[in-house]
KEKEVEX-550566 format. One record per residue (C-alpha): residue in one letter; z, y, x. Coordinates in steps of 0.05 Angstrom, whole numbers, plus 5000, padded with zeros to 4 digits. Layout:
REM residues N
AZYX ...
***
This chain:
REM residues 641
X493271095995 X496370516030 X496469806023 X498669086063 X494368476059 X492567856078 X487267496090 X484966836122 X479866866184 X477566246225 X474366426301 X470266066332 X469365836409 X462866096423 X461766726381 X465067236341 X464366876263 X467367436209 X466167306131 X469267826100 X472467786028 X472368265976 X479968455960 X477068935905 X480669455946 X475369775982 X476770256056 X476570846016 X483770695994 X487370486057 X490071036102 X489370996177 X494270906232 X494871036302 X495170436350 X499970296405 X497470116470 X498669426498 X496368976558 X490468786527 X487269416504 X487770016459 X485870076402 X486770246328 X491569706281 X493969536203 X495768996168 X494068516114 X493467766109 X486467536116 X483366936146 X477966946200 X473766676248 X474266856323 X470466586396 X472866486461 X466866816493 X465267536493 X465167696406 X460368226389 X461168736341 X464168656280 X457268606232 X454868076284 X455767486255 X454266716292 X452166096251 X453565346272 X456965036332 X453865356384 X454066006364 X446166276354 X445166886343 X451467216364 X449467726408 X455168236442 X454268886453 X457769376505 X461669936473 X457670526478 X459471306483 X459871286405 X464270696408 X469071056456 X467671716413 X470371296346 X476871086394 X479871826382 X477771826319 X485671826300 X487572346342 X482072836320 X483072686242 X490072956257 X488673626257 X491374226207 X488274356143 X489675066110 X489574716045 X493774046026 X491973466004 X493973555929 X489774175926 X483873865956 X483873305922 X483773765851 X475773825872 X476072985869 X472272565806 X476172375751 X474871695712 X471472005662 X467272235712 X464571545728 X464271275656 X471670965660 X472671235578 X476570625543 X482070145535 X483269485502 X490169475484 X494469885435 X501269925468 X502870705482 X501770815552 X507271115607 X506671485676 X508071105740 X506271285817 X501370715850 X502270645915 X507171145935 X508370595994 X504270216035 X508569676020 X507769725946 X500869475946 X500468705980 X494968385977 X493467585995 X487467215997 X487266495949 X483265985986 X477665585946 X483065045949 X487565475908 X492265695953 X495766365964 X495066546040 X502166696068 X503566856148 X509666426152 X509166066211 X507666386288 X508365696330 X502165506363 X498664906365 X500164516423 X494864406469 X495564146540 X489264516558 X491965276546 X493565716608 X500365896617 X503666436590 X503166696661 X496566956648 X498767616611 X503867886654 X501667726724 X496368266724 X499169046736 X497469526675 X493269926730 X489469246757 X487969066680 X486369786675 X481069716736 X478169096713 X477569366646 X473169986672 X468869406714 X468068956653 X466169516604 X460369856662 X465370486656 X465270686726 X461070546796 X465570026828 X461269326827 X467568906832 X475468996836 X479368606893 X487268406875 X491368356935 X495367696927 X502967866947 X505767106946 X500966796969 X500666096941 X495465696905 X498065696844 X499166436842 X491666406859 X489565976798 X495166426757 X489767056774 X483966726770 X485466436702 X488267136677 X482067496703 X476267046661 X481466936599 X482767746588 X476168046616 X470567596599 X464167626633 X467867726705 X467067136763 X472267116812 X472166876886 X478366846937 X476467267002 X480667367067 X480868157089 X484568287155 X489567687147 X490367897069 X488067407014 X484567756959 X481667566892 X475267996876 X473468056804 X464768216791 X459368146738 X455367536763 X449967666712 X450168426717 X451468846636 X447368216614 X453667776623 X458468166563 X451867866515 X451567286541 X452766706484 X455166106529 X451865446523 X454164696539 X448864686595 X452465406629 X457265226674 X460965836676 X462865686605 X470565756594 X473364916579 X474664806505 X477264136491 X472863656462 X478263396414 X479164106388 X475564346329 X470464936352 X473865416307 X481965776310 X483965926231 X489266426225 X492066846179 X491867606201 X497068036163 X495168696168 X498269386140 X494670096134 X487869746157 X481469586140 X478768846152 X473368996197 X476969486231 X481668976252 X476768506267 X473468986314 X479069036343 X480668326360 X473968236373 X473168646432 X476668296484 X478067606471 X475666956491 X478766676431 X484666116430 X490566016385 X494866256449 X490866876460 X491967106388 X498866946389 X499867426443 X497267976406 X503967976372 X508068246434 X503268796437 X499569086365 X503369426318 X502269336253 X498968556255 X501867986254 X498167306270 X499666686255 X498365986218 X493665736273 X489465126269 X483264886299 X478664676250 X470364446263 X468364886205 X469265566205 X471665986136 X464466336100 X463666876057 X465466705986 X469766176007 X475166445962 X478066435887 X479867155886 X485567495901 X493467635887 X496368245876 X503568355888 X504369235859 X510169675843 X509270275811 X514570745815 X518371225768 X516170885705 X517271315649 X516170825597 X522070345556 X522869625568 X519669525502 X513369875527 X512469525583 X513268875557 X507869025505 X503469305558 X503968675606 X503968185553 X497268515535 X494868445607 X496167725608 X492967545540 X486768055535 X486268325606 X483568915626 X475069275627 X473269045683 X469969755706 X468869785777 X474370305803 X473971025833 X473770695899 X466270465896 X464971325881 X467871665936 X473372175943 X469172895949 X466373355896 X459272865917 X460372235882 X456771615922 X451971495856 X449072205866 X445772035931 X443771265900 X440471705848 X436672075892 X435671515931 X432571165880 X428271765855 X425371795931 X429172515930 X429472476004 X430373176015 X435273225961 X439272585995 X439172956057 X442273496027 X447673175982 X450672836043 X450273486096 X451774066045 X457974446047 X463274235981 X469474315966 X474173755972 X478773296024 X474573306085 X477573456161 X476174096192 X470473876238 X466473636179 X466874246143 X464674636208 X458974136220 X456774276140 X457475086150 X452374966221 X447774556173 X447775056107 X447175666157 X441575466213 X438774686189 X438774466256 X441773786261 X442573866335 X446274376335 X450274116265 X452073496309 X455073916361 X460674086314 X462073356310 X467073046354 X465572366322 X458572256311 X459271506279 X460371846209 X454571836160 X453272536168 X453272476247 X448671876240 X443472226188 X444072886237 X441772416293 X436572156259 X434072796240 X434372996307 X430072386333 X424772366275 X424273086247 X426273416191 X418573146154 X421772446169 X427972416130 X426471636107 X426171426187 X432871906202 X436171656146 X435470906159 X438971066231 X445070986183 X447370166181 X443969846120 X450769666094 X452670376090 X445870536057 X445670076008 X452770295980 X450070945954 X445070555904 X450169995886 X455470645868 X448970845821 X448670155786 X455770205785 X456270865740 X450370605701 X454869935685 X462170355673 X458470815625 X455070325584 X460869785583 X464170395548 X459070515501 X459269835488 X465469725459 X465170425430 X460370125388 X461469335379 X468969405395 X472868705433 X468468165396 X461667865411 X456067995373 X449567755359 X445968065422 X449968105467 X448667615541 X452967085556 X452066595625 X450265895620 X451665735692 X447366275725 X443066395671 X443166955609 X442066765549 X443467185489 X447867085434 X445266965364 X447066985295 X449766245290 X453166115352 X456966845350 X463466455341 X461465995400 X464466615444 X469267085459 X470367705484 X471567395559 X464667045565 X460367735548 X456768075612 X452668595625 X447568685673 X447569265731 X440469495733 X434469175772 X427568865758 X430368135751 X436468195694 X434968225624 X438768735575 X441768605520 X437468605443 X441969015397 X442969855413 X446369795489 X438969665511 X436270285491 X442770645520 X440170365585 X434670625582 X435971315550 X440871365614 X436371105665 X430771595641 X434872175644 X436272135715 X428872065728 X428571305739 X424270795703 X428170175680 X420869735678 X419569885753 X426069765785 X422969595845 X422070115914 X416870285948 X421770126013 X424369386004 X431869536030 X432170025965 X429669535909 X434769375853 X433668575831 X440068715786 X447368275766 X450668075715 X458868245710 X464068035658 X466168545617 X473768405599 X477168025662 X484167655646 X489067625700 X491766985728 X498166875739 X501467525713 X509267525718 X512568265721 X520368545722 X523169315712 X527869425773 X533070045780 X533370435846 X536671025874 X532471105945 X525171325938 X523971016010 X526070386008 X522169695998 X521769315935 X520768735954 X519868356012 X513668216049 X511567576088 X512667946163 X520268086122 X521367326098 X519467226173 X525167626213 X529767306170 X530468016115 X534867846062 X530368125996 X533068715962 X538668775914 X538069185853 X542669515817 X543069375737 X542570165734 X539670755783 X535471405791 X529371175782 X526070615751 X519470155780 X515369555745 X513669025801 X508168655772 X503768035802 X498167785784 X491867385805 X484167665802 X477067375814 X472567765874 X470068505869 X474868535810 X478969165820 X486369155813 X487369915800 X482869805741 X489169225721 X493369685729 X490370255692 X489869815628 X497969765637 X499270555646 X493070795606 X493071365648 X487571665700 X487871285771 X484171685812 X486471975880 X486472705835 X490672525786 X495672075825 X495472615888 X497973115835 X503772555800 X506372425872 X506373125898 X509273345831 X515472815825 X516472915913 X517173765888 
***
């Protein structure tokens, strides 16, 4: 699956800042690319607008995160051999698989699988294809000022400070290619000397400037060598320099105008890529100014930047409203009439707000199996679920790795069979490896906490989507006495008198953990019937290892869109666009023309959601039909036969 976005991002001088937003499209759903090479670096791209926050000095990785002016605690890291392991991670996904995609994916969940059961409207539903482009899936970020972020503008701000544009193109691609290897410790050399041809002192400054702006943590010095002028590029500090965070008091520190706020906004437009991909990506080379970025335009496929500022504050996590959603589905199969009931619903009811397949993985083992087990202290059973063979879309050298494990259970020689070990099941392998196979709690938390806390948020997750459904099985789209409401950021419950008080929109229900109530008519005991069935008490939410302790949420259970507008165009060409997107407004595209008839027919629909809301889940309320991977794998391959 494929989608473009954008998002808003705001870097700072000193350190890499990234605050990532929910789009309520998770990675599982965005397909990955190949990058081009350019001057800078290689790397992997895609696209979506997003706003972040970037440093001139040496950024670390992309979970490293700096607070306040100057930077503390941004630490940066060299790239290690996993880090160059994860560069071909492209290439080596690119292999054959005897089966296709369609036919793998008929081992994938359905939503029934993950409790995703009911409805809210009555319109008949119709067929469509989500997604059948990248571009028919945009995404933009809405600012907390309420504001839709567009890339529409590429000038950058002028600044008398800024290098000239001299700096990226005076360097060879094999002396950038040399100082890359010295600044990244990748070979034996201990400095690089660049003979100066025209020998002048401002080609000098020219190289000297390009050298500390594009490879930062490299000193220069100007040296004569049998008549020759030469500048030599080293590591004054030795590897410590790449983690250096710079300080007022260094004077090596790279000049940043006082007058300029410490932080470049931008808007990063992205397609076929994950946010922190991209930031990693960005991240890795740059000493961060509105010019720098820019230039990343000549040379990334697949991003755009642009709508620089300098700003003192730099964008934080939650900074947001939500989301908005630009989607065509294709080949509709349902009547005008149809889909004007079905939006019109959308608009006035909304939609369950169930979290979508995304949060449950793609394989025949769903995520919430292994936050089960997890949560159980199964350890050997969590070691199992994520190494054992099963059927399902998975690339060749996974399924070789999982045949080494089932056959021999020797993670070493499982992990040989990986050519990227960064994966979960590399990283559990290696931490089997280290600690033993009597220490699966220690191998297992080699895996990023992130990573391991998603398994037993996809449990709370199925615990939520099934009993939401039982819910309104039972009490149907109206409060009732029991049910939780939020009064600011406390529950309270809903009682007998005040029952007309409410609607349907102010109901939650709570995703379980030892700090949420539940709610005092039959749903409660559902909880707990479900919770004791999978071995699990719902009095003692709380882990013997602190990471894996559930304090519990609260989530709306009907969301209404924001801003919904929709139209039913005709089309003849499968392939083409839509509509246009903000990179098209930008070369000047004129948008398409459609005709009042043609082969097929598509619904373009837009509409505005809250955070970790998930569109598909929108959109599913609109078709009434299954949007899993499975099921829409089989639509597209079926309507492309």
């Amino acid at each position: 699956m494929e989608m473009t976005e954008m998002t808003g991002v705001s870097l700072k001088r000193g350190a890499l800042v990234v605050e990532d937003n929910d789009s309520g499209v998770p990675a599982e759903e965005t397909k990955k690319q190949k990058f081009s090479e350019c001057n800078l670096t290689k790397g992997q791209d895609g696209l979506q607008n997003d706003f972040l926050s970037i440093s001139e000095d040496v950024p670390g990785p992309p979970d490293t995160v700096s607070a306040g002016k100057g930077g503390e605690n941004s630490e940066a890291q060299l790239e290690d051999e996993e880090e160059e392991e994860e560069d071909g991670l492209s290439e080596v996904c690119e292999e054959e698989e005897s089966e296709s995609f369609a036919d793998m994916m008929k081992h994938g969940l359905t939503e029934a699988d993950v409790g995703i059961t009911k409805f809210v409207s009555s319109h008949q539903g119709f067929s469509g294809i989500l997604k059948e482009r990248y571009s028919d899936f945009v995404v933009h970020e809405i600012g907390k000022d309420g504001r839709i972020s567009h890339l529409n503008d590429l000038s950058i701000p002028v600044d008398e400070e800024d290098p000239s544009e001299d700096v990226f193109t005076v360097l060879t691609a094999e002396e950038k290619q040399r100082l890359e290897e010295l600044q990244l410790f990748k070979n034996k050399e201990t400095s690089v000397a660049i003979e100066v041809i025209e020998d002048t002192k401002e080609k000098r400054t020219v190289i000297h400037q390009a050298i500390k702006s594009l490879f930062p943590g490299l000193e220069t010095k100007t040296e004569d060598r049998e008549g020759k002028k030469y500048i030599v590029a080293y590591h004054a500090a030795g590897k410590k320099a790449l983690a250096k965070v710079r300080t007022a008091a260094d004077p090596r520190k790279h000049s940043w105008p006082k007058s300029r706020g410490s932080y470049c906004h931008f808007v990063l437009y992205k397609e076929n890529k994950d946010t922190m991909d991209a930031i990693n990506v960005l991240s890795r080379y740059l000493r961060i100014t509105a010019q720098r970025l820019a230039h990343l335009n000549k040379c990334l496929m697949n991003f755009k930047l642009g709508n620089f500022s300098y700003q003192k504050k730099p964008l934080k996590l939650g900074e947001l409203q939500g989301n908005h959603f630009t989607v065509v589905l294709r080949n509709i199969t349902g009547t005008d009439d149809q889909v004007q009931q079905a939006m019109n619903s959308l608009k006035e009811i909304g939609f369950i707000n169930y979290y979508g397949m995304q949060r449950f993985g793609t394989t025949a083992v769903p995520t919430y199996q292994v936050g089960r087990a997890i949560l159980q202290n199964s350890w050997t059973e969590v070691m199992d679920l994520i190494l054992k063979p099963r059927s399902g879309a998975e690339k060749g050298y996974l399924v070789k790795c999982r045949e080494e494990w089932a056959k021999t259970k020797d993670p070493t020689a499982a992990l040989r069979k990986l050519p990227v070990k960064r994966c979960v099941e590399g990283q559990l392998l290696r931490g089997l490896s280290k600690y033993g196979m009597k220490n699966i709690v220690s191998a297992f938390g080699i895996i990023p906490r992130n990573n391991r806390l998603m398994y037993i948020h996809s449990y709370q997750s199925y615990v939520w989507n099934n009993m939401v459904s039982k819910r309104i099985e039972d009490y149907g789209l109206k409060p009732v006495p029991g049910d939780l409401v939020l009064k600011g950021a406390t529950p309270t419950y809903i009682e007998e008198d005040d029952v007309n008080n409410y609607s349907i929109h102010d109901v939650v229900m709570p995703l379980p953990g030892f700090d949420v109530i539940y709610p005092k008519h039959k749903i409660r005991e559902a909880y707990r019937e479900m919770l004791t069935a999978d071995n699990l008490d719902i009095d003692n939410m709380r882990h013997k290892i602190r990471d894996y302790s559930l304090s519990g949420a609260y989530r709306k259970i009907i969301i209404r869109p924001q801003n919904v507008s929709w139209e039913v165009v005709a089309y003849d060409d499968p392939k083409i666009p839509l509509f246009n997107t903000d990179v098209d407004n930008l070369e000047g595209k004129p948008p398409p023309v459609f005709a009042s008839e043609g082969k097929y027919r598509a619904l373009k629909m837009d509409f505005s959601l809250p955070p970790s809301t998930y569109a598909t889940m929108a959109i599913r309320e609109v078709l009434k039909m299954d949007t899993s991977i499975k099921n829409q794998t089989q639509l597209n391959t079926t309507w492309l036969r």
